[in-house]
C-alpha positions as CSV (number, residue, x, y, z in Angstrom):
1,X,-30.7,-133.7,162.8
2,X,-31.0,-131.1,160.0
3,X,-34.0,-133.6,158.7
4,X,-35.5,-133.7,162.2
5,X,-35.1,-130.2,162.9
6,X,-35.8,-128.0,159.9
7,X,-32.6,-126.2,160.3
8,X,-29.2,-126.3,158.3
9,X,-26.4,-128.9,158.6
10,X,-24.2,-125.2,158.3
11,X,-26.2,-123.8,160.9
12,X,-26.4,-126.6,163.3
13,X,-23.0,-127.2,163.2
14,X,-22.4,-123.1,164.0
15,X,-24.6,-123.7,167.0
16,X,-22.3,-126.6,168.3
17,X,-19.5,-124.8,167.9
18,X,-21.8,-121.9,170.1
19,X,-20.5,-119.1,167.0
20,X,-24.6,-118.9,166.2
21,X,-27.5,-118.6,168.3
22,X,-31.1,-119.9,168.3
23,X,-33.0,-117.1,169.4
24,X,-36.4,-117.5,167.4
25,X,-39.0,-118.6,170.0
26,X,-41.1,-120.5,167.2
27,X,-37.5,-122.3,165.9
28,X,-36.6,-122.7,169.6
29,X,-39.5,-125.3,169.9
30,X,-39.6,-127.0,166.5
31,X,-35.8,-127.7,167.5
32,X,-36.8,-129.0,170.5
33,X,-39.7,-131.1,168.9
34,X,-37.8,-132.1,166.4
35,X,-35.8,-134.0,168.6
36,X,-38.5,-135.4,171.0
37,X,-37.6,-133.6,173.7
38,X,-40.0,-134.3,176.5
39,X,-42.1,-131.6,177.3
40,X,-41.8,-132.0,181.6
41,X,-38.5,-131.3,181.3
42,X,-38.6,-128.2,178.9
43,X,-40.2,-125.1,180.4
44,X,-42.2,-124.0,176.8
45,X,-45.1,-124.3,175.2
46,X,-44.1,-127.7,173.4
47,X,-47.0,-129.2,172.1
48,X,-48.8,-131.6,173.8
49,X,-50.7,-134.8,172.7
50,X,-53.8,-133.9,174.5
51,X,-57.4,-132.5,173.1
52,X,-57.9,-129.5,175.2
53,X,-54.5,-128.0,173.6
54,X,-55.3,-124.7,171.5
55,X,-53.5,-125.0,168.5
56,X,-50.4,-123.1,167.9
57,X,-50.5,-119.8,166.3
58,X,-49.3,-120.3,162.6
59,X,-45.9,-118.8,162.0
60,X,-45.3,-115.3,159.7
61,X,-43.3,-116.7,157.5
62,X,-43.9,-119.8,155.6
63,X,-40.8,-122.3,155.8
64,X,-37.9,-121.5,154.4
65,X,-38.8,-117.7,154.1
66,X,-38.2,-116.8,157.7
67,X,-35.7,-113.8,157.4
68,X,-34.4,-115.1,161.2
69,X,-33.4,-118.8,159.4
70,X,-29.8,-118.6,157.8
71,X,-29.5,-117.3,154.8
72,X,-28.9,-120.1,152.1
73,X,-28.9,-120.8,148.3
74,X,-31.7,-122.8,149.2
75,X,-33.5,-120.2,151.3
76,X,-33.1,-117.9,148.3
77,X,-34.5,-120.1,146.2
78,X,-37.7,-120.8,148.1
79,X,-38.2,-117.1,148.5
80,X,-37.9,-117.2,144.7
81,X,-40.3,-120.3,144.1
82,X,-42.6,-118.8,146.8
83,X,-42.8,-115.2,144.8
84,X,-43.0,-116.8,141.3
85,X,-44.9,-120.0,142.0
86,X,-46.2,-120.4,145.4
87,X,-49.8,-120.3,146.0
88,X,-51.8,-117.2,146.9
89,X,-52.3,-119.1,150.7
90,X,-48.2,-119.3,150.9
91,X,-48.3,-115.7,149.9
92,X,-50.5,-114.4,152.4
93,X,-48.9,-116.6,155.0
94,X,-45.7,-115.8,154.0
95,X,-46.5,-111.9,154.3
96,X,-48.7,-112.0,157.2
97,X,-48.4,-108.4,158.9
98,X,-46.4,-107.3,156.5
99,X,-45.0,-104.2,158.4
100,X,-43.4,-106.7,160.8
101,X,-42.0,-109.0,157.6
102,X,-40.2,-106.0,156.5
103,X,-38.8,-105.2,159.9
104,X,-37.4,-108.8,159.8
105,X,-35.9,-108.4,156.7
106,X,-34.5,-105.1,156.4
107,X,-32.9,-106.2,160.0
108,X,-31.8,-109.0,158.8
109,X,-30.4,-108.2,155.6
110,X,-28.5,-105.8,157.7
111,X,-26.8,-107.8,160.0
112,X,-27.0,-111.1,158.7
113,X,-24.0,-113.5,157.0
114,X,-24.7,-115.3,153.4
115,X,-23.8,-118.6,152.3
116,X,-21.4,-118.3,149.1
117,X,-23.6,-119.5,145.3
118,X,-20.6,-121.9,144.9
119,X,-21.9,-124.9,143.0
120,X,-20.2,-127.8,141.5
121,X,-22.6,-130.0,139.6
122,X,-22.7,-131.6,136.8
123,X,-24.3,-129.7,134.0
124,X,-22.9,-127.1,131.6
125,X,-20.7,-124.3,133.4
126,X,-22.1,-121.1,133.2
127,X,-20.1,-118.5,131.4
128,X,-19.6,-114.6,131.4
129,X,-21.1,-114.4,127.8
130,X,-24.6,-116.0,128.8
131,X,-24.8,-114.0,132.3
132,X,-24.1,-110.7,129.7
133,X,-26.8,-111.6,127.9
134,X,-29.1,-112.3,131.0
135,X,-28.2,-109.1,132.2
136,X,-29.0,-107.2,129.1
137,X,-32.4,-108.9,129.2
138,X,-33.2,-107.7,132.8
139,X,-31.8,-104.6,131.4
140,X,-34.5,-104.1,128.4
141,X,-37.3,-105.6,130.7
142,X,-36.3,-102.4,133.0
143,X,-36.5,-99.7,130.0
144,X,-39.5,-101.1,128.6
145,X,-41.1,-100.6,132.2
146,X,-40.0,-96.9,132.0
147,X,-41.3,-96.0,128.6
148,X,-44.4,-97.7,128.1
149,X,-45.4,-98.6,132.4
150,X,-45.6,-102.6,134.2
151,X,-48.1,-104.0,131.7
152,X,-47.3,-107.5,130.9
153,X,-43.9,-107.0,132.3
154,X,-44.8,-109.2,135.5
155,X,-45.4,-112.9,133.2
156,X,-42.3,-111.4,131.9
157,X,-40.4,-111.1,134.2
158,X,-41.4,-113.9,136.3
159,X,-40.3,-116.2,133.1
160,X,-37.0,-114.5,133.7
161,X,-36.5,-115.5,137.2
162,X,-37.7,-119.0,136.3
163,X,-34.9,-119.2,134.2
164,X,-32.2,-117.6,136.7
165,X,-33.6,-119.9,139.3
166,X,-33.1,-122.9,136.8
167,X,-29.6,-122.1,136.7
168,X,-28.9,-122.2,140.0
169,X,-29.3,-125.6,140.3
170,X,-28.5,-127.2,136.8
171,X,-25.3,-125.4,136.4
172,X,-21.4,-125.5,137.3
173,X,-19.8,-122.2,138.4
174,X,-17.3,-121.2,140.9
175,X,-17.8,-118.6,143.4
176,X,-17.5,-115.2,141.3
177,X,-19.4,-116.8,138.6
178,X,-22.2,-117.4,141.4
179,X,-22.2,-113.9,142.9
180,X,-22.6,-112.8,139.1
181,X,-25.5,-114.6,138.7
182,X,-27.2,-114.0,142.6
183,X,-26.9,-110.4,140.9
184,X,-29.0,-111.0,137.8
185,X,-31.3,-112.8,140.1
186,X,-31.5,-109.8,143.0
187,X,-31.9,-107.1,139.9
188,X,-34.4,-109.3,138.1
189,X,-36.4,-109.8,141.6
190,X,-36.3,-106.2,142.5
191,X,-37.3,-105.0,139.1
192,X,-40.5,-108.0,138.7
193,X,-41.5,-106.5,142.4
194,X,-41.6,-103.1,141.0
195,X,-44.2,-103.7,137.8
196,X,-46.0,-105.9,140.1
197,X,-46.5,-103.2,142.1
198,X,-46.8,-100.7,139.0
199,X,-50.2,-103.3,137.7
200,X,-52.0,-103.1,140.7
201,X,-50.5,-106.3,142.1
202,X,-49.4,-105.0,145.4
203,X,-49.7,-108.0,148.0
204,X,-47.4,-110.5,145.6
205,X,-44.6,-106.9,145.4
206,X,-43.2,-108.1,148.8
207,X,-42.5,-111.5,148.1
208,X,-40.1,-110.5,145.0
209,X,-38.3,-107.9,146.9
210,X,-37.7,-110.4,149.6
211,X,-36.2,-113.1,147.6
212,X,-34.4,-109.9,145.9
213,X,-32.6,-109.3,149.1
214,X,-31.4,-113.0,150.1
215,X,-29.8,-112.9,146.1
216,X,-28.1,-109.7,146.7
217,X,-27.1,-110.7,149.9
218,X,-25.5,-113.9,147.9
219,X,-24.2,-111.9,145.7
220,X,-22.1,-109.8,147.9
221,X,-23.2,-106.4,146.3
222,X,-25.2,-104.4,148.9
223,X,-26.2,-101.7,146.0
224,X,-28.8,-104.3,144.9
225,X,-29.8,-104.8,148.5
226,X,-30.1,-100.6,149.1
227,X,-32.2,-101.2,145.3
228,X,-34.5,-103.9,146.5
229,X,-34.5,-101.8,150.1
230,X,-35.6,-98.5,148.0
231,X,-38.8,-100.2,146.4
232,X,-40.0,-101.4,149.8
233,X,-40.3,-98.0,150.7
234,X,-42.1,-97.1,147.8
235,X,-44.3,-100.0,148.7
236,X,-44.4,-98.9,152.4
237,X,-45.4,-94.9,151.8
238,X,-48.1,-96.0,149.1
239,X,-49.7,-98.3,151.4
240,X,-49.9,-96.5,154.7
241,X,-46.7,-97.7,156.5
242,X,-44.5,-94.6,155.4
243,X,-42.5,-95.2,159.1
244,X,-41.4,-98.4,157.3
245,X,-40.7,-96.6,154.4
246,X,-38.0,-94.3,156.8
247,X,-36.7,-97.2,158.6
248,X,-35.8,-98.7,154.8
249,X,-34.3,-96.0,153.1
250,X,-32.3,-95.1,156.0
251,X,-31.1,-98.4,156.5
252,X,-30.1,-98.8,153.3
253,X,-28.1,-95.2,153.0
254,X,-26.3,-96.8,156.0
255,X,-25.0,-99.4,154.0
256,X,-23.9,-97.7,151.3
257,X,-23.0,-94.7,152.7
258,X,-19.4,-94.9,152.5
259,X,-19.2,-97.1,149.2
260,X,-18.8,-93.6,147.1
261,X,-22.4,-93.6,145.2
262,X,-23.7,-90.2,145.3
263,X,-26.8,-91.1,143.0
264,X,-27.8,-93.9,144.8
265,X,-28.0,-92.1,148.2
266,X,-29.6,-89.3,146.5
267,X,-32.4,-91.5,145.5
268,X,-33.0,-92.9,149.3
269,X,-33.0,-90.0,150.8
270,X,-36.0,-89.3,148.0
271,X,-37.6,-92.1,149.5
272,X,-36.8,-91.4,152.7
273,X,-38.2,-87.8,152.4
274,X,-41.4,-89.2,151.2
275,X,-42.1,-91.3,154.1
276,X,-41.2,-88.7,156.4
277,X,-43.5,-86.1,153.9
278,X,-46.2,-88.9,154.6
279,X,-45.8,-88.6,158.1
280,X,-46.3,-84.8,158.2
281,X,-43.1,-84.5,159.4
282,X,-41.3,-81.5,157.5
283,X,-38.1,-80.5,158.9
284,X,-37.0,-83.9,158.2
285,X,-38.2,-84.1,154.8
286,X,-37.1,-80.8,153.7
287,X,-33.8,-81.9,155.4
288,X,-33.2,-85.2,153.2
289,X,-34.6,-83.5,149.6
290,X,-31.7,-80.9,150.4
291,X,-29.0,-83.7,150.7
292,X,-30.6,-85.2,147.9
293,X,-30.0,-82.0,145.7
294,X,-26.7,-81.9,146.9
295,X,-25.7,-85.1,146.4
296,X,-27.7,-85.8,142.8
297,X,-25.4,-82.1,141.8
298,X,-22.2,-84.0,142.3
299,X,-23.1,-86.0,139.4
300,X,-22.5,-89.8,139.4
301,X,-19.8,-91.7,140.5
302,X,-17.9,-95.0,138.8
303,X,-19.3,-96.7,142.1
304,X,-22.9,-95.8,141.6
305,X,-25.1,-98.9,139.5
306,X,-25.8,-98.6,136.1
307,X,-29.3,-99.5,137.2
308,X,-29.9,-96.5,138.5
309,X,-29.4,-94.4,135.2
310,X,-32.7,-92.9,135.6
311,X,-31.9,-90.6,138.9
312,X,-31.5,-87.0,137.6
313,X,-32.3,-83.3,138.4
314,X,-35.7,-83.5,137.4
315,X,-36.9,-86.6,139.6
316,X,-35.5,-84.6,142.7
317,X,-37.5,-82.0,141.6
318,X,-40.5,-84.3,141.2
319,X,-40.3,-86.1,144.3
320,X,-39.8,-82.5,146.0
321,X,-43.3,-81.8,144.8
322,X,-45.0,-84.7,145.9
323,X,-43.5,-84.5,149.6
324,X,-45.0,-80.8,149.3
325,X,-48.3,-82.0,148.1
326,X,-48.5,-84.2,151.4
327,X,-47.2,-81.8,153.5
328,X,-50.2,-79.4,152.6
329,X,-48.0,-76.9,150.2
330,X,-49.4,-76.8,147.0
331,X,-47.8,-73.8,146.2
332,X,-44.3,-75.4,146.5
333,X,-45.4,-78.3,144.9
334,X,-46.6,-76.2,141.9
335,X,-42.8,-74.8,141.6
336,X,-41.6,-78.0,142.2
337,X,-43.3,-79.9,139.7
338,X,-42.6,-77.0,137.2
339,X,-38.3,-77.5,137.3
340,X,-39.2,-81.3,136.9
341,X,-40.8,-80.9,133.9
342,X,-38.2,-79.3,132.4
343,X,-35.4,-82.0,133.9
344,X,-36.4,-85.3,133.5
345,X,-35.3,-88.0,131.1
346,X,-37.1,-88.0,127.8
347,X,-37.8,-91.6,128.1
348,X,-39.2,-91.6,131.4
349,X,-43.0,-91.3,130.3
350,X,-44.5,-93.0,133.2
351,X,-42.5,-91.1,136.1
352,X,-44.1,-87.6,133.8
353,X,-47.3,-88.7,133.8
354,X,-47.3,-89.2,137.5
355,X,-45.7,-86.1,138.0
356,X,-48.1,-84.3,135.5
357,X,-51.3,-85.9,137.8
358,X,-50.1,-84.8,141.1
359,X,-49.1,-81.1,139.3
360,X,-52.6,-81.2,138.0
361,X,-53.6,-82.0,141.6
362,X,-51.7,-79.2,143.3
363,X,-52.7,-76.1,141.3
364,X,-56.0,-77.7,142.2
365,X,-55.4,-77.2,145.6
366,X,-53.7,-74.1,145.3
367,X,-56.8,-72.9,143.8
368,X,-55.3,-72.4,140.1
369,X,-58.6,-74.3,137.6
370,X,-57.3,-73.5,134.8
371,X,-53.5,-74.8,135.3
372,X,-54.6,-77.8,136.9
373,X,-57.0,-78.4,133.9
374,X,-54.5,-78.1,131.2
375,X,-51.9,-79.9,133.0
376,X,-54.6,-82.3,133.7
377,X,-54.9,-83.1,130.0
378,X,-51.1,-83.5,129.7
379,X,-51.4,-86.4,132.0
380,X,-54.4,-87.9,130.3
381,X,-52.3,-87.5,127.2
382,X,-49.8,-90.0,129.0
383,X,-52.1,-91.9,130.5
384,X,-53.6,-92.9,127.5
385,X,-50.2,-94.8,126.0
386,X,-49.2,-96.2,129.3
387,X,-50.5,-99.3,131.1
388,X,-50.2,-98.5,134.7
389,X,-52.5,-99.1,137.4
390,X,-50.4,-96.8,139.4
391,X,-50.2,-93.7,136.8
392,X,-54.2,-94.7,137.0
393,X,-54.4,-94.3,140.9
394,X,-53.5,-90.7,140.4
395,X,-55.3,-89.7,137.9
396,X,-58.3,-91.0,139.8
397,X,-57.3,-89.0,142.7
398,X,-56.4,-86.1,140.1
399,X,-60.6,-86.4,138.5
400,X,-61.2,-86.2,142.3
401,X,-60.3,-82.9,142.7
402,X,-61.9,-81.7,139.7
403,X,-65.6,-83.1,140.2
404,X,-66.6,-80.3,143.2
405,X,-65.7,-77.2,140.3
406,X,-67.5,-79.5,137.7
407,X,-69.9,-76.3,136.7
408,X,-66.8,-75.2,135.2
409,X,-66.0,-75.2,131.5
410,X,-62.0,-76.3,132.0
411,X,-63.4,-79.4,134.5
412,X,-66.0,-80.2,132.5
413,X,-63.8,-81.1,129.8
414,X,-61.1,-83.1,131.5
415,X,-64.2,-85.2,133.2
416,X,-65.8,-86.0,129.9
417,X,-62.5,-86.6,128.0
418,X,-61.9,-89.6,131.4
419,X,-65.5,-90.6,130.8
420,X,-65.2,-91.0,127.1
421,X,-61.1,-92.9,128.0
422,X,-62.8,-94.8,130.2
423,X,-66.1,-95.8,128.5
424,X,-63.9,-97.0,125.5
425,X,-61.5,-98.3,127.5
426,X,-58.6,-96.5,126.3
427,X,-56.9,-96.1,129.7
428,X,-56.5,-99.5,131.0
């Protein structure tokens, strides 16, 4: 039946026992064809053998990627082969209308039950001393992303996962050396998704968060779901959706919210703000950068992830001033940006030259040509070591605001400095 149907022995025995539900229109009638039911005596659209049928409307999720299907080790690892491998055709049709993909997922990471990563194969058994070492590799894929921006980082990366996904299935472990490794995989995923996203590559980002939440969703450490969660709405606020970028972040300070981890919910409600910021809706930004200050003041906890080392003073400050830049408030932003400068983490020279670009931009705005020109340089300065398409994007948007004053001697120089970068290829 699972062959005929498409669905899980697991799950079809769970509806037989009437503890799961079908409830999936599309699955509803691939069940039912499946198992050649006649279509007089079913009242849906079944397909029929005739030629004047239309053809049925192609699902939004290819195969085993459908958040709605259970989720499996081997639904994890086609949302793994399907970011890493799959063809650009099983991307798109595997993100078609994206906004309502995320929806799906973020609902069902939510609610959803995992199957255990408990495998008993032959092969060599994975031990705690190779999963260390994975880790530390995700680990120094993730600082080199924050130092020097994406860059190669996505072949990187997806190597990575290759390997990760290679274990899965050629390995021996029991069931806390499994959720170990779902970890690596869901911390790996999110991270690949994020310089993805950071080269320009923003239509494959979704597919490696997705896979990132079945794995931490098999790995029974919803931290790395509320991780992958908080990159979607980065994703969702950059690309016009910020309401998904809300329904994200809160849904993953939900989650987490009594787990302890003052950092981590201080950086969703960063990324909650900016969605609402986005939306032009300020009480409720304002509301979640104050939490954010509060809770990123306690310090962190033993309960917060050492993933999230890079969550400090100064990128509260920093995403302060961007939600005032949208909200129209360049003033604010100008103060904002200022504290941030003075906060953030040494290392973190791509989150300071996108904070330096949109600092340049708001003493633009708040009519300040001479700040926003020597600021404007600082970015450039960055800009100029870093491969980011995204540091990039706003420094475009940055050069925008200076070409109407370009009579001016400070504008004139920061627009012939990009020409020359740009000419010689120095910013890539």
């Amino acid at each position: 039946m699972a062959q005929l149907t498409g669905l899980s022995q697991a799950f079809l025995s769970m509806l037989e026992a009437g503890t799961r539900r079908l409830t999936n229109i599309d699955k509803i009638i691939e069940f039912l064809t499946g198992l050649g039911v006649p279509t007089e005596l079913v009242p849906l659209p079944l397909p029929q053998t005739t030629a004047n049928v239309r053809p049925p409307t192609p699902d939004l999720f290819a195969g085993d990627a459908d958040p709605t299907l259970p989720w499996t080790t081997a639904r994890m690892v086609a949302a793994l082969d399907t970011a890493v491998g799959g063809s650009a055709m099983k991307r798109r049709r595997f993100l078609t209308a994206s906004g309502v993909a995320l929806t799906a997922f973020v609902n069902q990471w939510d609610s959803a039950e995992a199957e255990p990563l408990q495998r008993a194969a032959e092969g060599s058994q994975l031990t705690y001393e190779l999963l260390d070492s994975l880790q530390r590799t995700t680990d120094g894929l993730r600082t080199m992303d924050a130092s020097g921006g994406a860059g190669p980082l996505t072949e990187l990366g997806n190597t990575h996962l290759g390997f990760l996904r290679h274990l899965v299935d050629h390995t021996s472990y029991d069931m806390a050396t499994g959720r170990r490794l779902a970890a690596i995989i869901a911390d790996t995923a999110t991270q690949t998704g994020w310089f993805a996203f950071d080269s320009g590559e923003r239509e494959q980002t979704l597919g490696y968060l997705y896979a990132a939440l079945r794995a931490a969703k098999a790995s029974g450490d919803v931290r790395l779901g509320a991780g992958a969660l908080s990159y979607m709405a980065i994703h969702a606020y950059s690309t016009e959706a910020p309401h998904h970028a809300v329904t994200a972040a809160q849904t993953a300070r939900e989650k987490v919210r009594k787990l302890g981890t003052p950092a981590l919910e201080a950086m969703l409600l960063t990324r909650q703000a900016r969605g609402h910021a986005k939306l032009g809706e300020r009480q409720a930004a304002l509301a979640a950068l104050g939490r954010a200050a509060e809770l990123c003041a306690q310090g962190r906890s033993e309960h917060d992830p050492e993933w999230l080392y890079w969550i400090n003073e100064g990128e509260i400050h920093g995403q302060a001033g961007s939600c005032h830049l949208d909200l129209g408030d360049p003033r604010n932003a100008v103060a904002s940006f200022t504290n941030a400068r003075e906060a953030l983490n040494p290392g973190d020279h791509r989150t300071r030259g996108l904070f330096l670009s949109r600092a340049a931009t708001a003493h633009l705005a708040n009519g300040d040509l001479e700040a926003g020109s020597v600021t404007a340089h600082e970015a450039l300065d960055l800009a100029d070591q870093l491969q980011s398409a995204r540091l990039n994007d706003h420094i475009d948007v940055m050069l925008g605001h200076l070409r109407p004053v370009i009579h001016s001697p400070y504008a004139q120089g920061v627009l012939d400095r990009a020409a020359d970068a740009a000419g010689t290829g120095s910013r890539s």
